[in-house]
TIVEXDO-975526 format. One line per field, with one value per residue: x, y, z of N, C-alpha, C, O in turn; residue number from 1. Coordinates in pm, 1 decimal. Layout:
REM TIVEXDO-975526
nc1 = X|...
nc2 = Y|...
nc3 = Z|...
cac1 = X|...
cac2 = Y|...
cac3 = Z|...
cc1 = X|...
cc2 = Y|...
cc3 = Z|...
oc1 = X|...
oc2 = Y|...
oc3 = Z|...
i = NUM|...
***
This chain:
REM TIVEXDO-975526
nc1 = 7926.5|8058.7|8285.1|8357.5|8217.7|7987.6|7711.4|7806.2|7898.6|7643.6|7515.8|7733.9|7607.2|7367.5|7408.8|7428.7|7330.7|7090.3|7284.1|7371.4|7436.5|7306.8|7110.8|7255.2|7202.2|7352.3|7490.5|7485.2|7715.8|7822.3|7821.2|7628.1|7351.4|7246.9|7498.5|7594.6|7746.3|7641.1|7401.6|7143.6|7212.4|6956.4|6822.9|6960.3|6964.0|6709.6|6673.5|6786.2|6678.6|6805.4|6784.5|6696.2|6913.8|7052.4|7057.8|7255.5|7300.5|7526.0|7745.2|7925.0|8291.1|8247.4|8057.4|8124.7|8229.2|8029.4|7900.4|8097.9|8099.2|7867.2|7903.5|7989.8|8245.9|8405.9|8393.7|8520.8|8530.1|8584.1|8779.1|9030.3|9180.2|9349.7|9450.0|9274.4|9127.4|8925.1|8917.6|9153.7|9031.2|8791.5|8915.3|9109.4|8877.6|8859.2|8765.9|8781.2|8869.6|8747.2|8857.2|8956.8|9228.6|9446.0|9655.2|9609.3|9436.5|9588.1|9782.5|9718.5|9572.1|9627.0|9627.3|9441.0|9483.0|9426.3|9171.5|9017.8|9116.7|9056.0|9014.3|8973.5|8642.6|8532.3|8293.4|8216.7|8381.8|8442.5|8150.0|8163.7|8363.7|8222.5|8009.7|8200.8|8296.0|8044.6|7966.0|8117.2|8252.4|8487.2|8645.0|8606.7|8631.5|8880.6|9036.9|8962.5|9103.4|9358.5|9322.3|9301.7|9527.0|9722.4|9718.8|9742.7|10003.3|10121.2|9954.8|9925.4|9951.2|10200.2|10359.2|10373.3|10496.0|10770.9|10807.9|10837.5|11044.2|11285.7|11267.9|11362.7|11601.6|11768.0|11758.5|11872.7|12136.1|12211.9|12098.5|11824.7|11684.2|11405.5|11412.8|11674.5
nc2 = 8466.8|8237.0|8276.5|8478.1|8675.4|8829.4|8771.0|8897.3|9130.4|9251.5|9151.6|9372.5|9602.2|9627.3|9622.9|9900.1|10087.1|10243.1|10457.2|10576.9|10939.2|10976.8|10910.0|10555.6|10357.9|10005.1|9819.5|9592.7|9427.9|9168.1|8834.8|8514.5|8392.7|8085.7|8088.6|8137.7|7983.8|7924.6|8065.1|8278.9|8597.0|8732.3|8646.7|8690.9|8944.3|8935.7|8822.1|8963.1|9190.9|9404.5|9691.8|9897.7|9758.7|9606.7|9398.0|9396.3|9250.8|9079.8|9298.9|9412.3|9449.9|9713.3|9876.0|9920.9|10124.8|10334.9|10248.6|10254.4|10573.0|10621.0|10578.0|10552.5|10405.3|10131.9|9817.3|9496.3|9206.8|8963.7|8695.7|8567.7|8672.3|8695.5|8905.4|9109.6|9304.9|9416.8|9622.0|9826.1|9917.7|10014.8|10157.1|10358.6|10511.5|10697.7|10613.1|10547.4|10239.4|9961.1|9660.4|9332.0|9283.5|9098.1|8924.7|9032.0|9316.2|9367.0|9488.1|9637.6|9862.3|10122.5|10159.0|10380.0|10537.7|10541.1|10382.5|10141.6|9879.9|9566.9|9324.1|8997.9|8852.0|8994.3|9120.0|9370.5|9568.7|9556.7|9694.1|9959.2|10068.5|10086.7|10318.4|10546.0|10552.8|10649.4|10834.9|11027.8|11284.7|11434.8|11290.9|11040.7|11161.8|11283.2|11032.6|10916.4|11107.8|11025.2|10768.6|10710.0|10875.9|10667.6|10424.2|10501.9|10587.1|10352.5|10151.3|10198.7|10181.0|10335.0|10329.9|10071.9|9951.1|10116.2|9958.5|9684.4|9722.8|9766.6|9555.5|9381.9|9471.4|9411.1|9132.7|9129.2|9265.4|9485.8|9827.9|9822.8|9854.1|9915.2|9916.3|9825.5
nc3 = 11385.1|11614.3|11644.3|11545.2|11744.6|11734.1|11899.3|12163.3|12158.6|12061.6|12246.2|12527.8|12351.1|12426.4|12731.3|12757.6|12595.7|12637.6|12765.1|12598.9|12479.3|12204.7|11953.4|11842.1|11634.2|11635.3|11372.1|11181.4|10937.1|10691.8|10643.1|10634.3|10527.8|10733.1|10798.5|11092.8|11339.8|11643.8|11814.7|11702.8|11568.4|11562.3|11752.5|11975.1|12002.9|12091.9|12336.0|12501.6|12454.6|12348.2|12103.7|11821.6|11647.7|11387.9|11147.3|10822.2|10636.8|10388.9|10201.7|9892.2|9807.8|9680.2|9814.9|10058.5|10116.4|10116.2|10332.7|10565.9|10531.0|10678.1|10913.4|11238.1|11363.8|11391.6|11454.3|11558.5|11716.2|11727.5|11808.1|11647.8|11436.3|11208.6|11053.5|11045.4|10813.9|10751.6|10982.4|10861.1|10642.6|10715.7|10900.2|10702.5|10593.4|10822.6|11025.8|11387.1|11565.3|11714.7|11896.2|11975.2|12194.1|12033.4|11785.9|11492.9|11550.0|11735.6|11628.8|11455.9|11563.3|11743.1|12068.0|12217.9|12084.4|11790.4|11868.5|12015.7|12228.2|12334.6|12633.0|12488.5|12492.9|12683.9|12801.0|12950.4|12916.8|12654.0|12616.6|12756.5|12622.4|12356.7|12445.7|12540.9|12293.1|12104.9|12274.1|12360.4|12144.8|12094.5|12124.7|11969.5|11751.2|11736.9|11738.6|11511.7|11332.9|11376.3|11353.9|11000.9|10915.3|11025.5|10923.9|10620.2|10657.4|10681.1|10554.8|10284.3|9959.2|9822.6|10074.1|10121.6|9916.0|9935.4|10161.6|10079.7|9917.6|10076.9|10182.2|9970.8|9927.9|10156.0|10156.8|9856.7|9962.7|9886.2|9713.5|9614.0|9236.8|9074.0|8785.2|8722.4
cac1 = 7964.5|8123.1|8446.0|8351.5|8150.9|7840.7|7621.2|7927.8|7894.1|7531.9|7492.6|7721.8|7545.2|7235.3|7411.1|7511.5|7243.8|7004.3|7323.8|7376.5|7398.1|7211.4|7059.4|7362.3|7247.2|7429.6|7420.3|7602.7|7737.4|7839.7|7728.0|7482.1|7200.2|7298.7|7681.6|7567.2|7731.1|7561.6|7278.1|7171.7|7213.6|6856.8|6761.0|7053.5|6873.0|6569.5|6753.7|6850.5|6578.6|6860.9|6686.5|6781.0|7009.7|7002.0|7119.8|7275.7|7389.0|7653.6|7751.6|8001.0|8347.7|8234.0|7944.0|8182.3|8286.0|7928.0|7858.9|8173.1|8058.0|7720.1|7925.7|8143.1|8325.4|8404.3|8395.3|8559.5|8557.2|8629.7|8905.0|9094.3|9111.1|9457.4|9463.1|9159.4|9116.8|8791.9|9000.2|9195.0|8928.4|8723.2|9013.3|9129.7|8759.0|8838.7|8669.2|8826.4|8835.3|8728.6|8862.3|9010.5|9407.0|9514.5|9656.4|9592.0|9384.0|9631.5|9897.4|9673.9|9487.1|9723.5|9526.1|9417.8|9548.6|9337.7|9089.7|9027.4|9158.8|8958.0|9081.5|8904.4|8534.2|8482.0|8160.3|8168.8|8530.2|8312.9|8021.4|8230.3|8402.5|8105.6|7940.3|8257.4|8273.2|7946.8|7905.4|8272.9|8225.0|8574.6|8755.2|8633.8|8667.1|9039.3|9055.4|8955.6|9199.2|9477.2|9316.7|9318.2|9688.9|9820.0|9685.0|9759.5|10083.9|10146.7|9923.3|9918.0|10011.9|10330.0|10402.9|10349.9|10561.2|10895.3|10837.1|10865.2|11179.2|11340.0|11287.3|11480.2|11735.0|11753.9|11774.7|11968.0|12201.1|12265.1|11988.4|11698.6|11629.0|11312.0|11476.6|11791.2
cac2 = 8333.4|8194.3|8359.1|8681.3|8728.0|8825.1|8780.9|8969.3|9274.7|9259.6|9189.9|9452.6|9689.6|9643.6|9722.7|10053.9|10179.6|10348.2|10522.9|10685.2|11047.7|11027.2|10742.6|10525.6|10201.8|9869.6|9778.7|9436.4|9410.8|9042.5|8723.6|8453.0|8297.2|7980.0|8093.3|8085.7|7833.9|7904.9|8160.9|8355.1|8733.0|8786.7|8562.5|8734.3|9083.4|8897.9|8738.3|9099.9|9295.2|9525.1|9791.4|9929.1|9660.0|9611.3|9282.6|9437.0|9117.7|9081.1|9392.3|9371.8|9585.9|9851.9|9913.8|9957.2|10301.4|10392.2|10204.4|10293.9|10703.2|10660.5|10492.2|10637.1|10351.6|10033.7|9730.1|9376.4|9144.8|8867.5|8615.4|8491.4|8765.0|8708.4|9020.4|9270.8|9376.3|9558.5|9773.3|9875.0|9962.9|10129.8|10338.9|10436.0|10605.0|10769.8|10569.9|10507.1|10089.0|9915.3|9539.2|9244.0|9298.6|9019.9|8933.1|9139.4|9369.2|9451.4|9531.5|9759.7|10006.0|10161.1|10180.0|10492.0|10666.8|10532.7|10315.3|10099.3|9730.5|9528.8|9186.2|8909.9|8828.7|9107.1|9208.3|9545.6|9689.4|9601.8|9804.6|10062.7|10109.2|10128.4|10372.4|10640.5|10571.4|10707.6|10951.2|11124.9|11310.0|11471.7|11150.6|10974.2|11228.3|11266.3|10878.9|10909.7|11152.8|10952.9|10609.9|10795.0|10890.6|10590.3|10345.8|10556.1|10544.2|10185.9|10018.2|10292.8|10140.3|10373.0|10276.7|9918.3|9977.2|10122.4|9824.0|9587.1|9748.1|9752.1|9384.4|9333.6|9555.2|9349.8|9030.8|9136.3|9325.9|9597.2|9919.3|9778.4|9946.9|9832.6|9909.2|9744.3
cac3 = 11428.6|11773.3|11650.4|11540.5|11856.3|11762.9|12038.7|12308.2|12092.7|12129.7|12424.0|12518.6|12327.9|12521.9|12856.1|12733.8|12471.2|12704.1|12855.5|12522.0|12432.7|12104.5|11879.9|11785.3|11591.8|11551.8|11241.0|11197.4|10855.0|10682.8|10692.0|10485.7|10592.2|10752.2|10823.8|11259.2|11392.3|11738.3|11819.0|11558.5|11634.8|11626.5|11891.0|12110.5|12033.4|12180.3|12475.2|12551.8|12449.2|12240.1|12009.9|11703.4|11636.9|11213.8|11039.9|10670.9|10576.5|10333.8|10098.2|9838.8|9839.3|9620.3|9829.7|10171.5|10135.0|10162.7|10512.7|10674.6|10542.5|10738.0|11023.4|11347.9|11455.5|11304.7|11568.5|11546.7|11862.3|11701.9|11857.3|11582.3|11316.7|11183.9|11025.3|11047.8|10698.4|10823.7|11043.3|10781.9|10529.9|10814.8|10935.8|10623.1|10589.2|10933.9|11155.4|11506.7|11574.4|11862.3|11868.1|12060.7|12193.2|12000.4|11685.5|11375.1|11588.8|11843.5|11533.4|11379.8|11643.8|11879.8|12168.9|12318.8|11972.3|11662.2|11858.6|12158.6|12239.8|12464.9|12600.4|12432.6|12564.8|12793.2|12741.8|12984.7|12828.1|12501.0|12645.8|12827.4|12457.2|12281.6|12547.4|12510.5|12136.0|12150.1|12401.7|12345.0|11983.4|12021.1|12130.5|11884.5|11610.7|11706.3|11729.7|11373.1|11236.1|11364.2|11270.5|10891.1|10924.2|11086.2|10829.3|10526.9|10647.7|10703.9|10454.1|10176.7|9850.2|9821.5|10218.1|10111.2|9799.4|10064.6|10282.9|9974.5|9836.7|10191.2|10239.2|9858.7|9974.5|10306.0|10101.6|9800.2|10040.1|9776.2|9674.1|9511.9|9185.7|8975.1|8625.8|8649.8
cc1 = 8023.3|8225.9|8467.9|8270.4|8089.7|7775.7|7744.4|7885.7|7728.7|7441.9|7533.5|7646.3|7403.3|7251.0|7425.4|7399.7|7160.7|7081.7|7377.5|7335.9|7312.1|7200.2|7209.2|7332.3|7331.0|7364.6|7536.9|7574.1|7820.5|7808.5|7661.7|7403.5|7278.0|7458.1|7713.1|7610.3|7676.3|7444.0|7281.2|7154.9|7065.7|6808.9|6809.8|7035.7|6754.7|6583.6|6767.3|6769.9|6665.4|6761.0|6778.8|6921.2|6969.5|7060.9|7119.9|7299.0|7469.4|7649.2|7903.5|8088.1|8337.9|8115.6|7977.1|8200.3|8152.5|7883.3|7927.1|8131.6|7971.4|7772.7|8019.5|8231.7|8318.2|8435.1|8437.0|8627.2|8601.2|8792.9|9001.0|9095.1|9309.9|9563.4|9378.2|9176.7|9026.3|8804.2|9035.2|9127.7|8873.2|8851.6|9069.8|9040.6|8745.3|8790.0|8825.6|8781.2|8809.3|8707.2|8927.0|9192.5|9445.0|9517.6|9664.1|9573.5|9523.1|9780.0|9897.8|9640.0|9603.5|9617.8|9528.9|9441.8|9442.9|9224.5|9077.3|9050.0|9125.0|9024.7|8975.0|8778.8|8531.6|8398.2|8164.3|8252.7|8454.3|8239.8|8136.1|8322.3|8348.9|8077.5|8086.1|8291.9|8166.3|7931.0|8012.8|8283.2|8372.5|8661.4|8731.3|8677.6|8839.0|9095.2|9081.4|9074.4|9290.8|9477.5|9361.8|9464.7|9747.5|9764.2|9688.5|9946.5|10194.4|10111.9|9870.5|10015.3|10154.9|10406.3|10454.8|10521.3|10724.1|10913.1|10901.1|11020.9|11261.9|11387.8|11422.5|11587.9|11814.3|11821.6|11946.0|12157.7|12273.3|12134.1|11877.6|11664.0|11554.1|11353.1|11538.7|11793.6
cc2 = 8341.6|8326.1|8501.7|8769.0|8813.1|8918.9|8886.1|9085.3|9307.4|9241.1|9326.7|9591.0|9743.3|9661.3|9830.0|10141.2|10285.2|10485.5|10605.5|10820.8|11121.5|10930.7|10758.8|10355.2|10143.7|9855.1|9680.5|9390.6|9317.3|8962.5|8657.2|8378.1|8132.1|7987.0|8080.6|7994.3|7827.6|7955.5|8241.3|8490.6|8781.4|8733.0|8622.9|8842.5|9004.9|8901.3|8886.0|9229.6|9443.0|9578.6|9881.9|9849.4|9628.3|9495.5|9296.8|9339.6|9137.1|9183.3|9344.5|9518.6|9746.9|9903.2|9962.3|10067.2|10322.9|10363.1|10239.2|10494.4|10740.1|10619.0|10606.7|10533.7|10222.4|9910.4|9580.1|9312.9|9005.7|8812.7|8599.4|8582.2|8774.1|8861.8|9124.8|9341.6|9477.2|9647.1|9857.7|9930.6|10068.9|10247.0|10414.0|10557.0|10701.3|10722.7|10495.8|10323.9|10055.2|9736.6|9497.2|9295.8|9189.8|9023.6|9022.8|9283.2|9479.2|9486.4|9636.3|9881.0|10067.0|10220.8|10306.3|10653.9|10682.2|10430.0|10257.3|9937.7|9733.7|9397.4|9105.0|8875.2|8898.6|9209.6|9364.8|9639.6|9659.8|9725.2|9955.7|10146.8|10168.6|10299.7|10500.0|10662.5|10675.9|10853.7|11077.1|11149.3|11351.4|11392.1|11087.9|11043.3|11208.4|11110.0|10856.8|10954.0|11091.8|10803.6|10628.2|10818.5|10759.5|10490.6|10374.2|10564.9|10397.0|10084.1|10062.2|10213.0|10236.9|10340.5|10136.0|9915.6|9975.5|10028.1|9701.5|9622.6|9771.2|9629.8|9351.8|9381.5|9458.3|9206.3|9035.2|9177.0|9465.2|9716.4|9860.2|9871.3|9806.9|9812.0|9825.2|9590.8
cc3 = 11569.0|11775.8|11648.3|11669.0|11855.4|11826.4|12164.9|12204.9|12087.8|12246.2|12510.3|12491.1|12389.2|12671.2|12821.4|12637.4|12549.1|12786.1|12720.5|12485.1|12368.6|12024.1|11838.3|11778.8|11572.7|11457.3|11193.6|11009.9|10796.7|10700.5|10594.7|10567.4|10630.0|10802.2|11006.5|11306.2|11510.9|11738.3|11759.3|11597.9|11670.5|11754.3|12002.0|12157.9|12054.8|12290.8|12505.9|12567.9|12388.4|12149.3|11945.9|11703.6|11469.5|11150.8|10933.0|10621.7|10493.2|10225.7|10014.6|9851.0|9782.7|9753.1|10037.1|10237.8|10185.3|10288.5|10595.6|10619.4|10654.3|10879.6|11110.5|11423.3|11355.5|11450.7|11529.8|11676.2|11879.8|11772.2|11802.8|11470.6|11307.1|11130.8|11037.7|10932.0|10694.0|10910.4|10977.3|10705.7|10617.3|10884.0|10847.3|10584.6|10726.2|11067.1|11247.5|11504.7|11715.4|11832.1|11975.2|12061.7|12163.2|11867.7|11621.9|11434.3|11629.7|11723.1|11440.5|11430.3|11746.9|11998.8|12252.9|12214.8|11866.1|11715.7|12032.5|12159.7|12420.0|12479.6|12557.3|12534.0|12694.4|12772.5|12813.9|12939.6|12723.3|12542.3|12649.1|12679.7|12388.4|12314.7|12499.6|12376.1|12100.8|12175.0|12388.1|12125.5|12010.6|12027.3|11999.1|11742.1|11569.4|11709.7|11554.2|11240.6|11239.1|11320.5|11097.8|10901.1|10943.0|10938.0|10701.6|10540.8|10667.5|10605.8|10334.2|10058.2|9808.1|9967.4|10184.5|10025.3|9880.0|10073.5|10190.1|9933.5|9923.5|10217.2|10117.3|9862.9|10080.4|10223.6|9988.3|9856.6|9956.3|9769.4|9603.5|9412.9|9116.5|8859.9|8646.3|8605.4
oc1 = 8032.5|8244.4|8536.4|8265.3|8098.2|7766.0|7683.6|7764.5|7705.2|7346.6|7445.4|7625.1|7352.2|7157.9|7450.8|7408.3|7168.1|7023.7|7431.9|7217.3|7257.3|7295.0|7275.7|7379.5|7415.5|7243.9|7656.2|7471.6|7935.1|7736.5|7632.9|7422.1|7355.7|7520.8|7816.5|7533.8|7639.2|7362.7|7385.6|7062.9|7040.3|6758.7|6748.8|7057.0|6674.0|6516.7|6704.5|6778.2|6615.6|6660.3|6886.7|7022.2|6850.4|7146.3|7024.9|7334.7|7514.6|7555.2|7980.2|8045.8|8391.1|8122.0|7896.9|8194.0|8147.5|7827.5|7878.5|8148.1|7979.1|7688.8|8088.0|8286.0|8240.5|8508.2|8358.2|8733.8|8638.3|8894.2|9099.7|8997.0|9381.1|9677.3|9425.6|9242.3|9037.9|8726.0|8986.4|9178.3|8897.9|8860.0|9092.7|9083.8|8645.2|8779.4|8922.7|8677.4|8848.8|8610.3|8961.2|9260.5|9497.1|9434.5|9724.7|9652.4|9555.1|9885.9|9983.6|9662.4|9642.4|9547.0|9610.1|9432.8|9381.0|9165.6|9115.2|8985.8|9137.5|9083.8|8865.2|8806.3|8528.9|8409.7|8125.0|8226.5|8382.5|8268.4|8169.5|8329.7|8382.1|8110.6|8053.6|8317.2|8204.5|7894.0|7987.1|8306.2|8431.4|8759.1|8824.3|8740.1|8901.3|9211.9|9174.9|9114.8|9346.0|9568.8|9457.6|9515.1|9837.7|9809.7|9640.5|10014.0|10315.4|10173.5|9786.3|10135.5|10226.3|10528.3|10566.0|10629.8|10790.5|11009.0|10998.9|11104.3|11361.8|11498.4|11536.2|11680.0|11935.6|11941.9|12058.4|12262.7|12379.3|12046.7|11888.1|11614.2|11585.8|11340.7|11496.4|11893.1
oc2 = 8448.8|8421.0|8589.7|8891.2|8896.0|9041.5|8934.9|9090.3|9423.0|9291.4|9396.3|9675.2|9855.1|9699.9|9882.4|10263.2|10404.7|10577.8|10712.3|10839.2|11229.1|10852.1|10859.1|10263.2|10190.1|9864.5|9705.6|9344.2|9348.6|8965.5|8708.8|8312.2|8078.1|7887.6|8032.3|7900.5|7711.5|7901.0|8301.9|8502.5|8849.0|8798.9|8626.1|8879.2|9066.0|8976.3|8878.0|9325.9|9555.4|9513.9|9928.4|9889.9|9629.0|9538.6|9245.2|9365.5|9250.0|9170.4|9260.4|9631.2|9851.7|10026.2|10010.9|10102.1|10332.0|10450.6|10265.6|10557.3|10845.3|10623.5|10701.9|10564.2|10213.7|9948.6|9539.3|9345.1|8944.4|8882.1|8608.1|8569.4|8842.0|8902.2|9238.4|9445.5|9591.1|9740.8|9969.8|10041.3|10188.6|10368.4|10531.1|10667.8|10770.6|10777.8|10431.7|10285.3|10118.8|9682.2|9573.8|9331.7|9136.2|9088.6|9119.1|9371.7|9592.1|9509.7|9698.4|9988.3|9991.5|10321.3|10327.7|10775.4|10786.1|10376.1|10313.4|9875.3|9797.9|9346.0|9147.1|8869.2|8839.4|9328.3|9463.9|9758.5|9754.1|9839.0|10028.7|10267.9|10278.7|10389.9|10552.4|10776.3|10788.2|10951.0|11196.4|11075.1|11287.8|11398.8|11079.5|10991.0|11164.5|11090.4|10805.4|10901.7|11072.5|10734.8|10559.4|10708.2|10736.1|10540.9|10284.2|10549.6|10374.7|9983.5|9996.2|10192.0|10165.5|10326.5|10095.6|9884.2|9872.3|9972.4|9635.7|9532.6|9813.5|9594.0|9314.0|9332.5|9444.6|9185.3|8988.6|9134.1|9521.2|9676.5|9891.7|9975.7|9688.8|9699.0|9717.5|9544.1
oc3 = 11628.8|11852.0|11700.4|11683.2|11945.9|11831.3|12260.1|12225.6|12123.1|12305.7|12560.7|12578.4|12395.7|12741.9|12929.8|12623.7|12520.2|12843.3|12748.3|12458.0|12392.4|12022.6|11812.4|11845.6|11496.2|11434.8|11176.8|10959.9|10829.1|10800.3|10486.8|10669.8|10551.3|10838.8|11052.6|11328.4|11528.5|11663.7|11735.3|11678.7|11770.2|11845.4|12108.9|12273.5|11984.9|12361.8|12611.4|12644.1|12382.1|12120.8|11982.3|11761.3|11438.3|11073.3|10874.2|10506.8|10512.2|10147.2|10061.6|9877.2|9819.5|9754.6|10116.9|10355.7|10307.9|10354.6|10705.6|10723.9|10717.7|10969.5|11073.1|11529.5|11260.4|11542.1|11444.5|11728.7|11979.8|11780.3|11875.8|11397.3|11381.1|11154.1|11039.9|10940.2|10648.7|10926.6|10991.7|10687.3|10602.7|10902.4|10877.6|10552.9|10743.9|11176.7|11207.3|11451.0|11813.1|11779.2|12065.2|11965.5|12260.9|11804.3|11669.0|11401.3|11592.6|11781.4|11377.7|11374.2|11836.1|11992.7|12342.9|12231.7|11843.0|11622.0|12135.2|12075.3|12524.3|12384.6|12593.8|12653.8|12802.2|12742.1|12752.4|12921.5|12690.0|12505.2|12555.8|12658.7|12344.6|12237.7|12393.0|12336.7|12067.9|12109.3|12404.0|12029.9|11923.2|11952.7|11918.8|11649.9|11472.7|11675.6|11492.9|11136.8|11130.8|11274.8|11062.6|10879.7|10862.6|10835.2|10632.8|10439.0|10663.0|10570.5|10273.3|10074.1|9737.8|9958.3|10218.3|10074.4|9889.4|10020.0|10225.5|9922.8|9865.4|10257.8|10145.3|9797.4|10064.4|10239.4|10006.9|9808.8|9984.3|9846.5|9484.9|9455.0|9102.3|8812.5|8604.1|8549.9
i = 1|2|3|4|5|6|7|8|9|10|11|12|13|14|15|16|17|18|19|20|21|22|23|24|25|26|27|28|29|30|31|32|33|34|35|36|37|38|39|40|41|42|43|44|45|46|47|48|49|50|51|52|53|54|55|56|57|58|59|60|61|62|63|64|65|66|67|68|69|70|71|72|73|74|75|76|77|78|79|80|81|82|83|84|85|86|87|88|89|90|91|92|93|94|95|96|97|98|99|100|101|102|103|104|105|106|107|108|109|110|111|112|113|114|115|116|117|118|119|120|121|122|123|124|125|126|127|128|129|130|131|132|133|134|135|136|137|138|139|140|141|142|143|144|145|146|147|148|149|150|151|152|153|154|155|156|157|158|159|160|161|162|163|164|165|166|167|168|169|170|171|172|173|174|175|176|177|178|179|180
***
């Protein structure tokens, strides 16, 4: 859609593909038939003449793990992404992020550590992202290990768990125990 920006991530991708290392499809995962509110991605891999560009359309969450396995980067350029739940999922599996510096985004990736933050609609820091995503196997690898760390410790169901019994602490103004 408009919001999730699409077409800028494909576009992108088609300045930068021929300057790649070694095949590295898009493969644009989500979506339903009819959900476009402008130009529909294929048309924008027309307009562009992008190649290997793949429309998976919508998978369900069991079936995640396996796409972010086959994957090296997880990408969200979207504007308005309050939270980035698809960061999270994808970096928990290791993958390095590459998203907008705002919002959710810019709360999740630490830039330059577990990923890359681009400012909103800037297709050549897109590209230029992409393109060392890419091209840089040990950047992104170590992008990875620390995306994997950082998000295991932050949004790890015993992390989570802390944070929760911090706040009731915070509130109650006393120790939080669960028994009592």
């Amino acid at each position: 859609t408009s919001v999730k920006r699409i077409r800028l991530l494909i576009t992108a991708y088609a300045l930068v593909r021929e300057s790649f290392n070694k095949p590295a499809p898009l493969v644009l995962v989500g979506g339903f038939p009819g959900e476009w509110e402008d130009e529909h991605p294929f048309e924008t891999i027309e307009r562009t003449g992008a190649r290997d560009v793949f429309l998976a359309g919508w998978h369900s969450h069991e079936e995640l793990s396996d796409i972010f396995a086959a994957s090296d980067v997880v990408i969200l350029p979207s504007v308005r992404e309050q939270f980035g739940q698809v960061l999270v999922e994808g970096m928990a599996c290791g993958l390095p992020a590459i998203a907008v510096n705002a919002y959710g985004p810019s709360e999740i990736i630490d830039d330059g550590q577990t990923g890359w933050l681009i400012p909103p609609d800037d297709e050549r820091a897109l590209a230029d992202a992409l393109l060392e995503a890419v091209n840089d196997d040990g950047m992104r690898r170590q992008r990875g290990v620390a995306a994997y760390t950082a998000v295991r410790a932050r949004y790890s169901w015993p992390s989570l768990g802390e944070k929760l019994a911090r706040t009731y602490e915070a509130i109650l103004g006393r120790p939080f125990f669960p028994d009592a």
